[in-house]
N, CA, C and O of each residue as an XYZ file, in Angstrom:
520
protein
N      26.582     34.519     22.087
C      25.611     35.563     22.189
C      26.331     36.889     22.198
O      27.454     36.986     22.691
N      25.731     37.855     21.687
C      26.573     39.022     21.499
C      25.837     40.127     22.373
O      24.606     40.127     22.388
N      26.373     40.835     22.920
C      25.656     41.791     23.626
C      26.421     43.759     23.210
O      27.550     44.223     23.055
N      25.265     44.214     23.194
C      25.792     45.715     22.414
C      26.870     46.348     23.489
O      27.375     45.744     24.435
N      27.073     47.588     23.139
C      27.831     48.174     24.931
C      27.348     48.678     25.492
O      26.695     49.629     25.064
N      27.375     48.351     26.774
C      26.445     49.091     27.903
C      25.313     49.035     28.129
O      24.575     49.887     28.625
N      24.976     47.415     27.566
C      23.555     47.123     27.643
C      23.434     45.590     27.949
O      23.351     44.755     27.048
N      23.430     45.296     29.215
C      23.574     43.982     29.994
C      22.234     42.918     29.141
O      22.286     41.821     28.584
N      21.306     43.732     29.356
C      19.921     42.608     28.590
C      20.144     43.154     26.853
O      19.062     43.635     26.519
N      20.924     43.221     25.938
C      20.587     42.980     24.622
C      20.601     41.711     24.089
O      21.255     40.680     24.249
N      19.694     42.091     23.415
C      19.207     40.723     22.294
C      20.559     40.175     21.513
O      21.260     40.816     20.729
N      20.765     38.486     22.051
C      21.872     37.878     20.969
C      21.522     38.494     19.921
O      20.411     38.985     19.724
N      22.617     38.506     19.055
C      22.233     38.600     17.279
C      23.274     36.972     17.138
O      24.165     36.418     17.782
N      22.642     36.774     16.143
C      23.287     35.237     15.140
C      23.932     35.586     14.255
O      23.595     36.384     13.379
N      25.388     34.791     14.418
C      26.236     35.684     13.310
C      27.083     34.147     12.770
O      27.826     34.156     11.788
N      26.870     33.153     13.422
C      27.473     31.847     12.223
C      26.889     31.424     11.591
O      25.835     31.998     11.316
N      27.173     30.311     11.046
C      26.416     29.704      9.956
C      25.336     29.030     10.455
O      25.782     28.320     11.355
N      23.579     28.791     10.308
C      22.638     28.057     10.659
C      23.305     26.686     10.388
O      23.142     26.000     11.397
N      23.884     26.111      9.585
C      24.063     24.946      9.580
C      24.968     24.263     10.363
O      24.902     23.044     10.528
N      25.850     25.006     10.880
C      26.952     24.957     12.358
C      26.237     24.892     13.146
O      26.318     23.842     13.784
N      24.967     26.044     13.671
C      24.149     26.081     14.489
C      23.319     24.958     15.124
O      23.027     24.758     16.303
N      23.022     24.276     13.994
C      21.950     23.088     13.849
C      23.218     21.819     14.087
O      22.851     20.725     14.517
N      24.408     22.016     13.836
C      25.381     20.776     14.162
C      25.295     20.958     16.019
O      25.238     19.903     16.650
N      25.291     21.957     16.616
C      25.172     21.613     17.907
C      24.175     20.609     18.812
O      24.316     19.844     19.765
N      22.914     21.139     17.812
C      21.823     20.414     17.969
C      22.185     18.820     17.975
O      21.978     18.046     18.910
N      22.716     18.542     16.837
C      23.067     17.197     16.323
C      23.891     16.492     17.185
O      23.534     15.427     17.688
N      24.798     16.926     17.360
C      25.648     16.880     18.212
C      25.162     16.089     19.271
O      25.389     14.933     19.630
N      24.194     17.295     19.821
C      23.810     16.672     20.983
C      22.523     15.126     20.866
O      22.500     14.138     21.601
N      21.946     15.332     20.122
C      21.011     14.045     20.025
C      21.433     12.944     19.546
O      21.020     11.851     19.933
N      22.737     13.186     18.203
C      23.787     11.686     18.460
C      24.227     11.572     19.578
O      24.158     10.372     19.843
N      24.754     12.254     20.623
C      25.320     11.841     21.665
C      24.419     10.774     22.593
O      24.733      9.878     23.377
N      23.294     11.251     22.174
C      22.368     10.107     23.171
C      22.032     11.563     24.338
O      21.407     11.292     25.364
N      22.481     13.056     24.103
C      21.579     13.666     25.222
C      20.230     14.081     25.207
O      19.587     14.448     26.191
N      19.751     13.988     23.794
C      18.425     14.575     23.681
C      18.159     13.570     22.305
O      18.924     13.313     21.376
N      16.690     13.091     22.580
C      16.183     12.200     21.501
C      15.316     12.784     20.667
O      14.431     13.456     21.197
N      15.336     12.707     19.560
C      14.530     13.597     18.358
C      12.764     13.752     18.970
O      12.237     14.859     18.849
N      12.224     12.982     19.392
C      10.912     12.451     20.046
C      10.803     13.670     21.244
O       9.685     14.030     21.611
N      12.097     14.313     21.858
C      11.708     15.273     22.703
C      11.678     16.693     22.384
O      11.449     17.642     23.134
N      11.972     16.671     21.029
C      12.424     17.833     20.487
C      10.784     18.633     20.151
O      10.043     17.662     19.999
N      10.048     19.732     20.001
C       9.022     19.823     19.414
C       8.907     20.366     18.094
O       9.545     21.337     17.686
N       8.144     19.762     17.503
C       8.529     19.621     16.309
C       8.602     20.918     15.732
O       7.839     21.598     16.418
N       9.219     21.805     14.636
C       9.761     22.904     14.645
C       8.348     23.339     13.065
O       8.313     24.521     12.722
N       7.704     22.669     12.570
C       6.986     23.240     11.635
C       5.838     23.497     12.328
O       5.070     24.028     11.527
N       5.312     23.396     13.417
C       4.395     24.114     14.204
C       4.833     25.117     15.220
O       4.071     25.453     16.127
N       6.107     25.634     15.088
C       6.681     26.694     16.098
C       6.295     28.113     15.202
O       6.533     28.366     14.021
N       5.536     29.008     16.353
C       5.495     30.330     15.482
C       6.666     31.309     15.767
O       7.665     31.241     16.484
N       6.176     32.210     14.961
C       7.849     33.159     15.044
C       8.834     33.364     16.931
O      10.034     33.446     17.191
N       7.587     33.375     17.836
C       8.057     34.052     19.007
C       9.335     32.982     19.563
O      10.461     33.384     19.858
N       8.805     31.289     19.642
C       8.961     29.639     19.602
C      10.519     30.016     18.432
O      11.696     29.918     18.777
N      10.209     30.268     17.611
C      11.446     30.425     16.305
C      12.726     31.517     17.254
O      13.906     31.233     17.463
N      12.127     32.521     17.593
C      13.159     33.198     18.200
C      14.191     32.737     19.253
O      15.413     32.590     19.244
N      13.077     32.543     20.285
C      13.386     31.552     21.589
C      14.087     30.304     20.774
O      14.958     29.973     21.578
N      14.172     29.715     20.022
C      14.909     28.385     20.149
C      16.388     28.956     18.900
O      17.424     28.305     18.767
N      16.187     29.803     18.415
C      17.665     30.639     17.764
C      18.445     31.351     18.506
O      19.578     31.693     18.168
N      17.835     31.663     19.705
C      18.519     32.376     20.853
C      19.212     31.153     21.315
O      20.428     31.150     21.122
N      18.687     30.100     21.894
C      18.957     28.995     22.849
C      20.467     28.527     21.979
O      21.616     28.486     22.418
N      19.772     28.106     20.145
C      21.275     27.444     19.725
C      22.089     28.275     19.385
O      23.224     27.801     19.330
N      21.996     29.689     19.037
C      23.268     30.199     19.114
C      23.809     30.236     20.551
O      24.990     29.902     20.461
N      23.515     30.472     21.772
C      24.601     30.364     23.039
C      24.654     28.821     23.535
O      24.969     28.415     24.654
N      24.213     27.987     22.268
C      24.815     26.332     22.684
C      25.982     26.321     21.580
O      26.976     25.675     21.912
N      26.010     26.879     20.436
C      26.851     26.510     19.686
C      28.772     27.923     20.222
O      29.964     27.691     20.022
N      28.109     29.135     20.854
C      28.946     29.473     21.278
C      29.904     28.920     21.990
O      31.117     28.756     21.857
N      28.878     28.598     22.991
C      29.875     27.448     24.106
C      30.567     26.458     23.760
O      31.764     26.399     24.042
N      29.942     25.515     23.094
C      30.264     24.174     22.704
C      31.366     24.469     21.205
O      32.180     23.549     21.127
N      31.513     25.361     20.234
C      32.560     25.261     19.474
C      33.537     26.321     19.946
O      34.470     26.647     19.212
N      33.347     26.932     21.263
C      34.630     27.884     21.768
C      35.823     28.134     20.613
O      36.788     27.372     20.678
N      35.817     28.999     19.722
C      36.580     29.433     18.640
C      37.268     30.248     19.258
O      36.940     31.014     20.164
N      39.035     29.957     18.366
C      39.630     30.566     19.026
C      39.484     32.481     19.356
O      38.994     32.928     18.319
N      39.658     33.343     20.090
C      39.562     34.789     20.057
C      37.846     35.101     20.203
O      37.422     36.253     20.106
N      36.968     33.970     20.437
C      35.633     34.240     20.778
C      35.320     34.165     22.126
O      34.154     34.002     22.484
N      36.401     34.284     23.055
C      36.240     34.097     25.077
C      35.007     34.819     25.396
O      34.239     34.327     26.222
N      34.683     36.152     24.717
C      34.323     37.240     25.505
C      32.605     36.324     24.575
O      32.291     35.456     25.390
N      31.926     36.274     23.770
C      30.851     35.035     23.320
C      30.367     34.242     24.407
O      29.321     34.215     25.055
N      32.078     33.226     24.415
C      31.851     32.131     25.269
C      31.288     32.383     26.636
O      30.201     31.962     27.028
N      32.261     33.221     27.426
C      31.779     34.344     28.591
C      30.410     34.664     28.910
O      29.744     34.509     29.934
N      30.158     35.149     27.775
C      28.364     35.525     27.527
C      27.488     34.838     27.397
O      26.305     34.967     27.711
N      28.232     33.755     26.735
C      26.794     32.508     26.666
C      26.601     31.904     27.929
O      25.505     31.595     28.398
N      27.650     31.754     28.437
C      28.151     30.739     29.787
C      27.268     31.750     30.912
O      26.547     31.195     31.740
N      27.350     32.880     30.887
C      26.423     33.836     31.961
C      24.978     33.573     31.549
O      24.271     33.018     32.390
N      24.474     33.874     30.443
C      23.285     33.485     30.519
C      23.053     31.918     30.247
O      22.718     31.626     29.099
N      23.149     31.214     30.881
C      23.063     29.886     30.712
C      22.578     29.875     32.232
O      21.494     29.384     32.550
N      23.600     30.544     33.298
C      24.033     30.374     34.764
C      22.878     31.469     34.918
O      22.055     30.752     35.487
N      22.446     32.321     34.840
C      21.342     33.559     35.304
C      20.223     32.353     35.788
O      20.164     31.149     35.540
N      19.225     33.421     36.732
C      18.103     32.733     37.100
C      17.295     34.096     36.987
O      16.338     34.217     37.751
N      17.604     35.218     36.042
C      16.888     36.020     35.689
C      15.377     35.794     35.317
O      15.633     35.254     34.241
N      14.326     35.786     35.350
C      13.324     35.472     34.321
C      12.030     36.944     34.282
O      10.812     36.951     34.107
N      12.874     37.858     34.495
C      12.071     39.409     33.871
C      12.745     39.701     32.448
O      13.077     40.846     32.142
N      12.904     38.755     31.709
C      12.605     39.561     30.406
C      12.566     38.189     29.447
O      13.138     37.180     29.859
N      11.910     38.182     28.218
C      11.208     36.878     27.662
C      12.116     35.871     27.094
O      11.752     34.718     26.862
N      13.517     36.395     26.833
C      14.615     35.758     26.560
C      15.364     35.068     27.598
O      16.271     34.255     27.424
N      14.897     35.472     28.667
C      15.949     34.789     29.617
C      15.988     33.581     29.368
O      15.053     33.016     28.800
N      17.303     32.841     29.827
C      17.940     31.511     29.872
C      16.458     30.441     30.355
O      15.976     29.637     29.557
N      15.967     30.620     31.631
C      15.211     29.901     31.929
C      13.522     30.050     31.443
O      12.533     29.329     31.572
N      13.661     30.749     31.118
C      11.933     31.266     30.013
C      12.137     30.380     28.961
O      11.428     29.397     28.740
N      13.553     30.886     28.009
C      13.384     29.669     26.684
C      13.591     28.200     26.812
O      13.260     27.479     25.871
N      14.170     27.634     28.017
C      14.042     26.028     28.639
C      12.539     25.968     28.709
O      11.909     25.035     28.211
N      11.852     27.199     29.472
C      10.305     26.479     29.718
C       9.168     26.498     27.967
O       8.259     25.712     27.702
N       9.589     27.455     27.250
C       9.014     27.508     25.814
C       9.658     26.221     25.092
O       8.973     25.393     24.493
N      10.788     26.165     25.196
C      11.615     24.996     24.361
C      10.951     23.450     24.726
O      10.829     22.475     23.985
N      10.535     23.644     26.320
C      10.097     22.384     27.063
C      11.705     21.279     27.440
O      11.783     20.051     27.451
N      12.729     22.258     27.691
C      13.912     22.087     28.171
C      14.501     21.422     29.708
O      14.736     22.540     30.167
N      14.746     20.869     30.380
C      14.966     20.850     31.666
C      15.882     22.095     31.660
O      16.136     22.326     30.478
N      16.556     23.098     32.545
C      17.063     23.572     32.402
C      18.217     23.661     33.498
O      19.208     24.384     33.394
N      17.935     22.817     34.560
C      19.586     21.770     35.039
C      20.080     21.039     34.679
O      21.193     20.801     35.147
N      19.468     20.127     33.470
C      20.095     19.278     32.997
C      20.605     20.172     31.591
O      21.748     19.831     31.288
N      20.294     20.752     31.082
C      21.022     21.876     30.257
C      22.298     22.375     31.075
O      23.468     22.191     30.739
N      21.957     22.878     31.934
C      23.751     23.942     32.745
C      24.458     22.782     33.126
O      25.671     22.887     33.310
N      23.663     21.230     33.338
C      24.955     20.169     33.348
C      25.567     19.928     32.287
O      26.751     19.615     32.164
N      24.489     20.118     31.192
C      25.319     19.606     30.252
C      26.353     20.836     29.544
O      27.414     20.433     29.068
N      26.120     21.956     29.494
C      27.417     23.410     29.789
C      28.243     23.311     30.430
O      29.377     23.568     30.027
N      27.930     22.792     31.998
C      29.086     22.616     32.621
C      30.090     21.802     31.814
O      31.253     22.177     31.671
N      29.546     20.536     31.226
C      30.597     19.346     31.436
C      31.551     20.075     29.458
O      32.687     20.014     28.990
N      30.445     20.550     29.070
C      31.258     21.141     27.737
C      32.457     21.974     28.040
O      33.553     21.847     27.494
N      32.005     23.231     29.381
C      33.058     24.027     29.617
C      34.471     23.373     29.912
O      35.550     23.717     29.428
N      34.238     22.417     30.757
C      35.020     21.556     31.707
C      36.286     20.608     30.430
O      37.502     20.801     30.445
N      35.676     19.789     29.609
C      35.642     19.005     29.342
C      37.288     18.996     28.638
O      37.827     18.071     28.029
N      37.683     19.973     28.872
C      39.104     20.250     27.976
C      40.571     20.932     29.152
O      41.782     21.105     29.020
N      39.422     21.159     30.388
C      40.349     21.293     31.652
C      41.161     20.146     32.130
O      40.883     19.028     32.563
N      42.513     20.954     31.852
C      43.123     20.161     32.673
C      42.983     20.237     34.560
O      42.461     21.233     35.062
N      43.424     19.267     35.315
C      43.326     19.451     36.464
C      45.117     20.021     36.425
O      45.994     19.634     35.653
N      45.212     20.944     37.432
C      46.077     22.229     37.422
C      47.053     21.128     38.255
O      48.095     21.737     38.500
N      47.138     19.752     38.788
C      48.244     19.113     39.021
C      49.013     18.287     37.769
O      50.137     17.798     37.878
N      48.296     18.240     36.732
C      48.708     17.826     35.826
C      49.609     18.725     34.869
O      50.414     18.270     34.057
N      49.422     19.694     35.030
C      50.359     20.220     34.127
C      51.557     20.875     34.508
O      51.651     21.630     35.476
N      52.626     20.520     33.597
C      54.025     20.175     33.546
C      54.558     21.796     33.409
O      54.463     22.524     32.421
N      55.115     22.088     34.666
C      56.593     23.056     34.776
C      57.513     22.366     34.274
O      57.804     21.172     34.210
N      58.072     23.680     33.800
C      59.845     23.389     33.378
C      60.711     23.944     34.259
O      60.829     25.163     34.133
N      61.489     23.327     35.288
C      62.442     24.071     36.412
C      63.181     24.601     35.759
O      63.485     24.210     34.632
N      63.749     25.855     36.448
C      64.897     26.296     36.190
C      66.322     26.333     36.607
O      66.778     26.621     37.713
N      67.193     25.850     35.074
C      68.309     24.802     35.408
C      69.550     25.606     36.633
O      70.519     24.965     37.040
């Protein structure tokens, strides 16, 4: 999600490819987290439904393909994911309730994306000095 300067509530703009976009989606319903049957079906969504769910997959596909030199994205998506804002129509938890989203089981499933490449900080290997 991209945000202008000096303006905490601006509107994501979408700047990858829709078809990357839509692999997050995929992603997730091969995985077995979301079944096509829960999805609503997208040729009866009107423009407002269209917005709200282009907002939602661009800060799923931010998160989830973390490219390299995109932190400050990732950062952004990961905040509004975590907000419990709901004064303005985009918020994180407004488009879970339009989408018909759980939206803890969404920030679990963010969490475990963020996570999922952490090492635990005992695992990784110093080099003493000889």
């Amino acid at each position: 999600m991209m945000e202008t300067e000096g303006d905490a509530g601006a509107m994501p703009r979408l700047e990858s490819d829709p078809g990357e976009q839509l692999g997050v989606l995929r992603a997730l319903l091969t995985g077995g987290e979301i079944l096509p049957a829960q999805l609503p079906s997208p040729s009866h969504w009107g423009p407002e439904l269209r917005l709200a769910a282009a907002v939602f997959v661009q800060a799923m596909s931010d998160i989830r393909l973390r490219r390299p030199g995109n932190h400050i994205l990732v950062s952004s998506a990961a905040r509004w994911v975590r907000s419990n804002d709901v004064s303005w129509p985009l918020s994180f938890l407004r488009v879970c309730e339009l989408l018909q989203l759980d939206a803890e089981w969404v920030r679990q499933t963010v969490h475990r994306w963020l996570h999922r490449d952490a090492a635990p900080v005992g695992a990784r290997a110093y080099r003493r000095a000889a």
